[in-house]
C-alpha positions, 0 to 999 in steps of 0.5 A: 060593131058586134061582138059575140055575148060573153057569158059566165057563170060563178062556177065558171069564173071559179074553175078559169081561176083555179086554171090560171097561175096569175088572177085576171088582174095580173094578166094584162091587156096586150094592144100589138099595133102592127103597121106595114112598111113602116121604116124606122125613119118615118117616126121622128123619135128615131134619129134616122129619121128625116129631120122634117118628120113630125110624129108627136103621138107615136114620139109620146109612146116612145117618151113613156116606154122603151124604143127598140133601136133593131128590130127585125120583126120580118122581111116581107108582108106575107112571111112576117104575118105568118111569124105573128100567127104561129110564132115560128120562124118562116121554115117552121110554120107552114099552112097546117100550123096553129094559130098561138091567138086560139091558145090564148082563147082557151086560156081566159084571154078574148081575142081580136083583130083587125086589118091586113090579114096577108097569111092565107089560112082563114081560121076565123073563128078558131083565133079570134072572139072578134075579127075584122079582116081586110082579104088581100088576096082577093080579086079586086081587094089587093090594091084597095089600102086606103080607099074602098076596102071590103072586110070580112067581120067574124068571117061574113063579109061586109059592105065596102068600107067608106072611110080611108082605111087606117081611120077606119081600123082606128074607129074599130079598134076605139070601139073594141076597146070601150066594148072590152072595158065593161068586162073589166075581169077579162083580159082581151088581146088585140092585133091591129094591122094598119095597112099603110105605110104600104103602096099606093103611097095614098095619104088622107085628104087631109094630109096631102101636100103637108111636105110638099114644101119640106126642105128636099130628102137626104139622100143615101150614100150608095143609091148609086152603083157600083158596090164592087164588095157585095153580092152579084145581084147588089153591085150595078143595083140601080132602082133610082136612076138619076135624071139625065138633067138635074142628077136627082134620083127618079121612081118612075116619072116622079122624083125619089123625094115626091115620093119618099114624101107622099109615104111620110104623109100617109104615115100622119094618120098612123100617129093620129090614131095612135094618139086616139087609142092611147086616149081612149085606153085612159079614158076606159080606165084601161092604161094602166093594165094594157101592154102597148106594142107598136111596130111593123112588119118590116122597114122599107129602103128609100136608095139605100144600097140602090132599093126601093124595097124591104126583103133584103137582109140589111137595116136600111130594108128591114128595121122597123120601129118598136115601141115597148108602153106599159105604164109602172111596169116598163119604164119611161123615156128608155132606149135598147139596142139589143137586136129582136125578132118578131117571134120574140114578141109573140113568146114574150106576150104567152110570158105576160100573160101567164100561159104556157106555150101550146108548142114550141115557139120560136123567139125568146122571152123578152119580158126582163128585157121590157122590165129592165132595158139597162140590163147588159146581160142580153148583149151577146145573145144572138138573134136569127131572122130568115127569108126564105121566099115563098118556101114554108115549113121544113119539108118544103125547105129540104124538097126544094134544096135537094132539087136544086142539088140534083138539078143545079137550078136554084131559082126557086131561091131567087126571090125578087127580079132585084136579084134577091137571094133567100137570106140566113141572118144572125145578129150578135153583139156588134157583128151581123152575118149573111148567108145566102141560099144559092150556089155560089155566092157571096156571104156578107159580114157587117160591124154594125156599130163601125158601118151602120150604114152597111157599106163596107162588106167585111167578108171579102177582107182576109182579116176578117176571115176568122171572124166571118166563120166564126159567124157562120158557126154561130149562124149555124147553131142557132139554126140548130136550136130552131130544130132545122133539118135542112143545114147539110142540104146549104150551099157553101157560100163562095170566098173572093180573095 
């Protein structure tokens, strides 16, 4: 792997010093792994998990730094990247928005990235010093996440790769690292973009069939209808039917188990290479002075409430694992229930790294969170996540929501052939709300810590009714605050009692 040379004169190394507010010893390295449809039940550190799920190296990062039990880092593949490029939510980042990784370029900090890129605006060599992209999007690329991918390294393209892909992304960050650490006055930020746990289910030769005698899945509660207090399209919602025999919920011609298992499997070479990196950051003396940030770009549903998806607005569809490491600085073995977004990483990185935004980002400064999980001054703040399809950017959101006024066709809102509606949501405290964009249709209202598993839709009930407006409210203001220009354009969300 090659890397462009990195020269600097003393006269430039005075100057950069004069510019920064932190010397280079206190702007730390910052490792962001990003896996793809990573449920939080895949990491056996997560009481969700299933209890034959065996995860020692990713458990470890936990056990040494802070575990995020609600982490909405985004709601599909495509919108979450985008969330991570620019730092803004989907309806305000849209093609022509700036990537944050080129600030940090001109800022002091080098770059570099490797995997599922998934946001199609190229920029190459405006963000990265070093880039190693698999291109989803092209012909012939888009179903090779494990086996046969071709990236394209500093925006050349390259031969196809011959290794399984997530050890291949592992082999190639090892070496980023070592080739870092002879430059140990630089600070360097790092996104790797595993492409597992993603579809084809494809585990590595040498973890297929690891599970395959594993005591059968639990399975949810309500992957089979009907949910009679959900929206339209959840109530007969039915991805799993039950074989006409045995009862056992199928996916296609296998069973939800085989499969549900094959995931898993593939997931054992994430947690390897976790363990590998993790090595190596000590042993290029780099541990010390590197923040770790392990997540995904969203969770994955197996059954629960008939999906077998993410996009939906609910836990069991959008929590990903996020597992905060930085040794002496955030502690050990410490656990967060305060809910967090993907944009929120990316303010808190420009907050570790001493470097002012270079626009308005979106998400909020977690830093004293990391530093201080117990603190229960963040308990009430609220957190807004959205979908909104395949709209971006604000002028897009009011073009499409005044066609769908003048025409009454809202599809352009249906985003999913389950049914699924673009989505609002705000969590806060133990209360989560649901605000579709769609004419006519149900809005939802969860106790989180009553019902975590969502089954019981409070905004149906009359005795809930204050609090479901005052959630809307809330949801509204904080829409507000993100400068959406598109609120009076919402329809009102239908009332069933």
């Amino acid at each position: 792997m090659r890397h462009p040379p990195y020269l600097l004169s003393a006269f430039l190394l005075a100057l950069c010093s004069s510019l920064f507010a932190s010397t280079p010893a206190d702007r730390p390295n910052i490792l962001y792994i990003f896996t793809d449809d990573q449920s939080i039940r895949t990491i056996s550190n997560y009481t969700e998990a299933q209890p034959w799920i065996n995860t020692p190296h990713i458990d470890a990062l936990a056990e040494k730094g802070l575990r995020f039990r609600y982490s909405y880092t985004g709601a599909k593949c495509v919108p979450s990247r985008g969330n991570a490029l620019t730092g803004m939510l989907q309806f305000n980042y849209h093609k022509g928005t700036p990537y944050w990784a080129t600030h940090f370029r001109s800022q002091g900090y080098y770059t570099g990235m490797i995997g599922k890129w998934h946001w199609n605006v190229p920029r190459y060599k405006e963000a990265w010093d070093w880039s190693a992209v698999w291109e989803h999007h092209l012909p012939g690329n888009a179903k090779n996440y494990y086996w046969d991918q071709s990236l394209r390294i500093n925006g050349e393209k390259s031969d196809q790769l011959e290794q399984y892909s997530t050890d291949a992304y592992t082999d190639r960050t090892i070496a980023f690292l070592e080739e870092r650490a002879a430059e140990p006055d630089q600070p360097w930020y790092f996104w790797l973009c595993y492409g597992a746990v993603h579809g084809p289910y494809t585990p590595a030769d040498r973890h297929i069939g690891k599970l395959e005698e594993a005591p059968e899945m639990i399975y949810p509660k309500d992957i089979f209808p009907p949910r009679p207090d959900k929206p339209a399209h959840m109530v007969n919602l039915e991805t799993n039917p039950p074989h006409p025999e045995t009862g056992i919920p199928m996916k296609s011609n296998s069973t939800l188990d085989e499969v549900v298992k094959m995931y898993h499997e593939a997931v054992m070479a994430i947690d390897e290479g976790v363990g590998r990196i993790m090595n190596a950051l000590e042993a290029n003396g780099q541990l010390e002075n590197t923040v770790v940030v392990f997540t995904s770009d969203q969770g994955y549903a197996w059954g629960q409430h008939g999906f077998n998806l993410k996009i939906a607005p609910y836990d069991a569809n959008l929590l990903a694992p996020l597992i905060i490491h930085w040794p002496g600085k955030v502690p050990f073995n410490t656990r967060s229930t305060v809910p967090v977004n993907g944009v929120d990483l990316i303010r808190t990185f420009h907050s570790l790294a001493s470097i002012e935004p270079a626009v308005k980002l979106d998400g909020r400064d977690l830093t004293d969170l990391f530093l201080h999980p117990e603190t229960r001054s963040w308990d009430d703040r609220p957190m807004l996540q959205t979908y909104t399809g395949s709209i971006y950017g604000q002028e897009q959101m009011n073009e499409e929501l005044k066609k769908a006024h003048e025409t009454g066709d809202w599809e352009k809102f249906n985003t999913h052939k389950t049914g699924i509606k673009a989505w609002l949501m705000v969590r806060q405290g133990k209360y989560k709300y649901i605000r579709y964009i769609y004419k006519d249709y149900l809005d939802e209202l969860y106790d989180i810590e009553a019902d975590p598993e969502e089954l019981s839709n409070l905004a149906v009930r009359p005795e809930y009714h204050k609090t479901k407006l005052e959630m809307r409210a809330l949801l509204t203001k904080e829409l507000k605050k993100k400068g959406t220009q598109f609120i009076p354009l919402l329809p009102e969300p239908t009332q069933r009692y």
